[in-house]
VMD Tcl script that draws the C-alpha trace (Angstrom):
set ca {
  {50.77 25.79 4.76}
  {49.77 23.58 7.89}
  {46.57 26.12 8.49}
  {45.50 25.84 5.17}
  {45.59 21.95 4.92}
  {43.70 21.75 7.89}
  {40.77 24.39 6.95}
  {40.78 21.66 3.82}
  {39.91 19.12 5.86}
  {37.78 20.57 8.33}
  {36.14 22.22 4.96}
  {35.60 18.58 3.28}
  {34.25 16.89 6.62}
  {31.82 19.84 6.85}
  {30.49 18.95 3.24}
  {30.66 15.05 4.15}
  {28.84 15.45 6.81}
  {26.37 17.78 5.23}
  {25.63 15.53 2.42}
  {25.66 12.62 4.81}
  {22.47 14.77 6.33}
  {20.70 15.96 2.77}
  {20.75 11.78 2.08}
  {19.41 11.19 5.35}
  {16.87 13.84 4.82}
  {16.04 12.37 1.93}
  {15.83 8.77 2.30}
  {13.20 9.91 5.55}
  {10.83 11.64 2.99}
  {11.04 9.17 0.73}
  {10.11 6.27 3.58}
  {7.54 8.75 5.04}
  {5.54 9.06 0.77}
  {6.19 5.50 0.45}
  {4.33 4.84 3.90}
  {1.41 7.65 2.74}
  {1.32 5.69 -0.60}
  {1.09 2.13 1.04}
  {-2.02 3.49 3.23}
  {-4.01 5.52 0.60}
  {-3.28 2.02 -1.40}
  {-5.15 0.39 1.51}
  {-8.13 2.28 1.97}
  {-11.23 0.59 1.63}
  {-14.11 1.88 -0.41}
  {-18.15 0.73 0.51}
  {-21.41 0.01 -1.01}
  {-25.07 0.47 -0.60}
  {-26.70 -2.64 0.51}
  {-27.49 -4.83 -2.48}
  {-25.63 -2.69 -5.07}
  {-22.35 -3.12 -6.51}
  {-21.85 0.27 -8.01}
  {-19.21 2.73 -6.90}
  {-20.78 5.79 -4.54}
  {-20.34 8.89 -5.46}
  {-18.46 9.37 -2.36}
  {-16.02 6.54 -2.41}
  {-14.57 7.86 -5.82}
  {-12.30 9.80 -4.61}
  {-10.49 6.80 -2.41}
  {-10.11 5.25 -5.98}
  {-8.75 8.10 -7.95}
  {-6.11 8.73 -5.22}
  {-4.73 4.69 -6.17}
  {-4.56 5.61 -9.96}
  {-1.39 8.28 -9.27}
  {0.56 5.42 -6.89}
  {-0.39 2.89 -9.32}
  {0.93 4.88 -12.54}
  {4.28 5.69 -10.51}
  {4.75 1.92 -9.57}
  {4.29 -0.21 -12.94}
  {5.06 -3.04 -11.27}
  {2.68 -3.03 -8.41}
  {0.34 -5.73 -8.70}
  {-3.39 -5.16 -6.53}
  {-5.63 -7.67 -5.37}
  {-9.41 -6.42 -4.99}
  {-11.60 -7.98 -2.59}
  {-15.36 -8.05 -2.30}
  {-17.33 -8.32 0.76}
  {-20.70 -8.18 1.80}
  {-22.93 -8.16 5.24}
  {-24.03 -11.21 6.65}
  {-27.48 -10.95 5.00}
  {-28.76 -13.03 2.03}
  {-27.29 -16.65 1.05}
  {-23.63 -17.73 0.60}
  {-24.09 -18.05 -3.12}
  {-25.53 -14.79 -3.68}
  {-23.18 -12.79 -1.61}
  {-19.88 -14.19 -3.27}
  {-21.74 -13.36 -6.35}
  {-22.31 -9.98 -5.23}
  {-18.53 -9.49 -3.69}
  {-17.23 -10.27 -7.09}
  {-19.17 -7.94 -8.62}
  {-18.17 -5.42 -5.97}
  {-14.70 -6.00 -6.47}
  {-15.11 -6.35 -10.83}
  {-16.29 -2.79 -10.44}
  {-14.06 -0.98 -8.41}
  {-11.50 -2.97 -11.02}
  {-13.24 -1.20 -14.43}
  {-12.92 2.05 -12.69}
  {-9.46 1.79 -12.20}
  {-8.74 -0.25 -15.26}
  {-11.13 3.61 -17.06}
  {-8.64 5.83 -15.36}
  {-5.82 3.76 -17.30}
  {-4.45 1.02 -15.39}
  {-4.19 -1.94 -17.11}
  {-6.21 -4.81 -16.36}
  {-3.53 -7.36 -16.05}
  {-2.35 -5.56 -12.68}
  {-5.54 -6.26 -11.24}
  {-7.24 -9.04 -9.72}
  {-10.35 -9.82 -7.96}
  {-11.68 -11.81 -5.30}
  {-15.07 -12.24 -3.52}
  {-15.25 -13.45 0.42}
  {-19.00 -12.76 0.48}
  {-19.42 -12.50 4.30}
  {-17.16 -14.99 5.29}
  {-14.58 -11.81 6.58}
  {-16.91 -9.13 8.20}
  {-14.67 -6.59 9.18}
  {-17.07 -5.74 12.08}
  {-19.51 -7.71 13.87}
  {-22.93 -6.86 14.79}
  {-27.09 -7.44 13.98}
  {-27.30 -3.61 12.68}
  {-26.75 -1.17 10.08}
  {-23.89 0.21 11.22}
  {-22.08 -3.09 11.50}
  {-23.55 -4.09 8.41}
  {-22.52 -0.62 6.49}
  {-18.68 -1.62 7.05}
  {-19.09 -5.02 6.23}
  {-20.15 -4.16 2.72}
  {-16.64 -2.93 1.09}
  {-13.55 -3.91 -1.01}
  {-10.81 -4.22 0.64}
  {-7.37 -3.32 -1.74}
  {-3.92 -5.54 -1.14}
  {-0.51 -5.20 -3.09}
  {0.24 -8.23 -3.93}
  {3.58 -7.27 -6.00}
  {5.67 -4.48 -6.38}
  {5.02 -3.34 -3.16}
  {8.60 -3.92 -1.85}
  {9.94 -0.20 -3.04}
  {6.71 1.41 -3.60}
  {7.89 5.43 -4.89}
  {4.96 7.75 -3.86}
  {4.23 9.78 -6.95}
  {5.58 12.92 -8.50}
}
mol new
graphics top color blue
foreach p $ca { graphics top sphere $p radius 0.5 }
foreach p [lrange $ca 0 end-1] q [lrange $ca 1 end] { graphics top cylinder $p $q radius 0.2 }
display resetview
């Protein structure tokens, strides 16, 4: 009987153990979407100079939010418009909100609800880059995207 009892126990520390490593396993893919999920959430999107309409190539930086954003109901986003350092203060805060109210209806057309979403214009007040040139200017003109709640457990999505 001894031998038995302790194959038993050497049986059930195996499977603790085991399990101990599948949850481990787990709980690192889980962190590891989450993190993926935070930084597509994060990625900027940018505009022609003097237009506030979404590029053809910056479309797919939005659709990849809409997934994240349907898995996490509660995640709130806050958009923010920018602009390049050229043209008045009035006109480019005007312009970043209307930068940031459009990448908002194009998430609030793939079916996330308005109420999740807010905007905010910094004109040029926040260049992300400095620099007299088109380059510079090129990355100044973008919304930036911040989760502003929800965000705490954020479940990459199915």
């Amino acid at each position: 009987a001894p031998p038995r009892v302790n194959q038993d126990s050497i049986d059930r520390a195996n499977r603790e153990r085991a399990a101990a490593a599948e949850r481990g396993r787990l709980a690192a893919a889980a962190a590891e979407a989450a993190a993926r999920a935070r930084a597509t959430m994060g990625q900027q999107i940018y505009f022609d100079f003097d237009k506030d309409d979404i590029r053809d190539d910056q479309r797919a930086t939005l659709d990849a939010k809409v997934p994240i954003l349907d898995a996490n109901p509660n995640a709130h986003i806050r958009i923010g418009g920018h602009c390049d350092d050229r043209g008045s203060d009035e006109y480019n805060l005007a312009l970043g909100q209307r930068r940031s109210a459009s990448a908002k209806r194009y998430l609030v057309s793939r079916g996330i609800a308005e109420s999740r979403i807010e905007t905010v214009s910094f004109g040029k007040e926040r260049p992300a880059v400095q620099g007299e040139n088109e380059d510079a200017w090129a990355k100044n003109r973008r919304d930036e995207f911040e989760i502003i709640a929800g965000g705490d457990n954020l479940k990459a999505p199915q």
